[in-house]
C-alpha positions as CSV (number, residue, x, y, z in Angstrom):
1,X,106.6,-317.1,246.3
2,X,106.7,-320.2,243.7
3,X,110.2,-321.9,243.8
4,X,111.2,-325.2,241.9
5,X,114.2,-327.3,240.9
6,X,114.4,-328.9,237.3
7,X,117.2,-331.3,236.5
8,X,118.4,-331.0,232.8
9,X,121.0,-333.3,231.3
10,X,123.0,-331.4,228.5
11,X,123.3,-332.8,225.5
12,X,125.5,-332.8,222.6
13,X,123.8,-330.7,220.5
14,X,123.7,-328.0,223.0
15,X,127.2,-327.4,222.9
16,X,129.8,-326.2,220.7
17,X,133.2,-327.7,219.4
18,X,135.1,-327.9,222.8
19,X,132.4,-329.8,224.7
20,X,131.2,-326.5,226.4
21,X,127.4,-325.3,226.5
22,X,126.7,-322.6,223.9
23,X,125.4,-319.7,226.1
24,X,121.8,-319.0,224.6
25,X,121.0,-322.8,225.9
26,X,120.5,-321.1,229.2
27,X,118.5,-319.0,228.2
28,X,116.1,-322.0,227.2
29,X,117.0,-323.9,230.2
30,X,115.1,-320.4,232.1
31,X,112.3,-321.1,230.2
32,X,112.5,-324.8,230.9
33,X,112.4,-324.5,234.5
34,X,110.1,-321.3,234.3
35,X,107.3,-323.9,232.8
36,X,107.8,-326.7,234.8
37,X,108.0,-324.8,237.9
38,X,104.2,-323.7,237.2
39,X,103.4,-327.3,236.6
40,X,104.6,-328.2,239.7
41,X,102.3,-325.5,241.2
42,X,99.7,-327.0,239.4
43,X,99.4,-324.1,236.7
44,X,98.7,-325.5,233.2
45,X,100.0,-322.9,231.1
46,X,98.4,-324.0,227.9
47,X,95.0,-323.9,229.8
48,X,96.4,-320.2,230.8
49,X,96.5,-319.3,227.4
50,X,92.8,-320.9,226.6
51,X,91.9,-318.4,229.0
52,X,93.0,-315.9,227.7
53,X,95.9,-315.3,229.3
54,X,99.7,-315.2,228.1
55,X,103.0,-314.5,229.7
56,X,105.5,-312.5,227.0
57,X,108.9,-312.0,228.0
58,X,109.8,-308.0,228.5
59,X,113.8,-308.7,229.1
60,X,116.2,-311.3,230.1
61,X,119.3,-311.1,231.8
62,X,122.2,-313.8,232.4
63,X,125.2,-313.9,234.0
64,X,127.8,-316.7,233.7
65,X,129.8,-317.8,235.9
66,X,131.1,-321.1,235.1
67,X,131.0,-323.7,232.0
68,X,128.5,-327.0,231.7
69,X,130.0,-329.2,229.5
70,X,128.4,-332.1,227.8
71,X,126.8,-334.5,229.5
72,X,126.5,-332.3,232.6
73,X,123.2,-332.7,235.0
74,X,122.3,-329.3,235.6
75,X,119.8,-328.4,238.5
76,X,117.6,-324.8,237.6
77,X,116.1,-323.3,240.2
78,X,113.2,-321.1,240.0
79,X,112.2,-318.3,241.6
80,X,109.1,-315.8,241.5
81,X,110.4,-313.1,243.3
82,X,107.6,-310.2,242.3
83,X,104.6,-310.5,241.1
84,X,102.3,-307.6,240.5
85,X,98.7,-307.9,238.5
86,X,100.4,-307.1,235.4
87,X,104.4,-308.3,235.0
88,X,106.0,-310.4,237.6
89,X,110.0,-311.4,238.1
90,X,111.4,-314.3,237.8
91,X,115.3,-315.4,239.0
92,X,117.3,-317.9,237.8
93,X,120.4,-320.2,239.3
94,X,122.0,-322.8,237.7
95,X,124.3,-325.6,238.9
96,X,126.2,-328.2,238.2
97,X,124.3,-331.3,240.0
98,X,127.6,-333.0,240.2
99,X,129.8,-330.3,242.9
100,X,127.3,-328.0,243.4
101,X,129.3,-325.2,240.9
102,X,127.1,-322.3,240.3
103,X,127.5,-322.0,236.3
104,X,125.3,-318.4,235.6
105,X,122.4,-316.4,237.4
106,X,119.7,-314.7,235.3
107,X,116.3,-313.3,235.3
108,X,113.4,-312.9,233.4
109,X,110.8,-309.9,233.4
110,X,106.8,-310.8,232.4
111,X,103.8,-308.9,231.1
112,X,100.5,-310.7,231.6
113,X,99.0,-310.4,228.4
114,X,95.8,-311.1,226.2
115,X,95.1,-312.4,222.7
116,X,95.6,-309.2,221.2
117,X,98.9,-308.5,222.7
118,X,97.3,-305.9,225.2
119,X,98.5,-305.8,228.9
120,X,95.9,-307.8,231.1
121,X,95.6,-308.3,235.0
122,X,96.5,-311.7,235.4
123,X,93.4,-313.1,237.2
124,X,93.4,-314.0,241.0
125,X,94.1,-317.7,240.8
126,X,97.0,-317.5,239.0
127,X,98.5,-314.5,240.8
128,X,97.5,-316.8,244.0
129,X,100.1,-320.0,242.4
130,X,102.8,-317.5,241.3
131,X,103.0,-316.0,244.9
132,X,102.2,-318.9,247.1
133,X,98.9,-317.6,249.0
């Protein structure tokens, strides 16, 4: 299945008074690495979409485990874990680049679907980058 790192640096404006990361900027940090990690597979997901083809998020989950602060490198890492023709699963870990500290978990839930909002089958090439074969 499709894994990838993405290093993010947080900055000031993602966090709140005390320096610390204000917890919905993980949830953007899932969707940064969910994106890049289909570049680096070589999935354009703006061609996707010309094609007919969109990914809407069903649910998202986070857990959190310890705080980024500002400033922080922070490593995502991506991972499809289940991909069927219609939704697929993704899961989420977060670090701190500098010790390693795992900050939160999560996971994100997909339905392949078209222009009109209508569940699709994601078509074969793109099933075969999500999944590795």
């Amino acid at each position: 299945m499709l894994q990838h790192t993405t290093q993010i640096r947080v900055r000031y404006a993602e966090t709140d008074q005390m320096g610390v990361v204000y917890h919905a900027n993980y949830v953007v940090w899932m969707e940064v690495g969910r994106v890049e990690a289909m570049r680096s597979a070589g999935l354009n997901y703006a061609q996707m979409e010309r094609e007919g083809v969109k990914v809407a998020v069903l649910g998202v989950e986070v857990d959190y485990r310890a705080a980024a602060r500002y400033d922080d490198l922070v490593n995502v890492t991506t991972r499809v874990v289940e991909v069927q023709s219609r939704k697929m699963r993704i899961e989420y870990e977060i670090h701190r680049d500098a010790d390693g500290q795992l900050l939160a978990t999560g996971a994100t839930r997909h339905l392949f679907i078209n222009a009109e909002l209508k569940p699709v089958r994601c078509p074969d090439q793109y099933l075969a980058l999500f999944t590795g074969c």
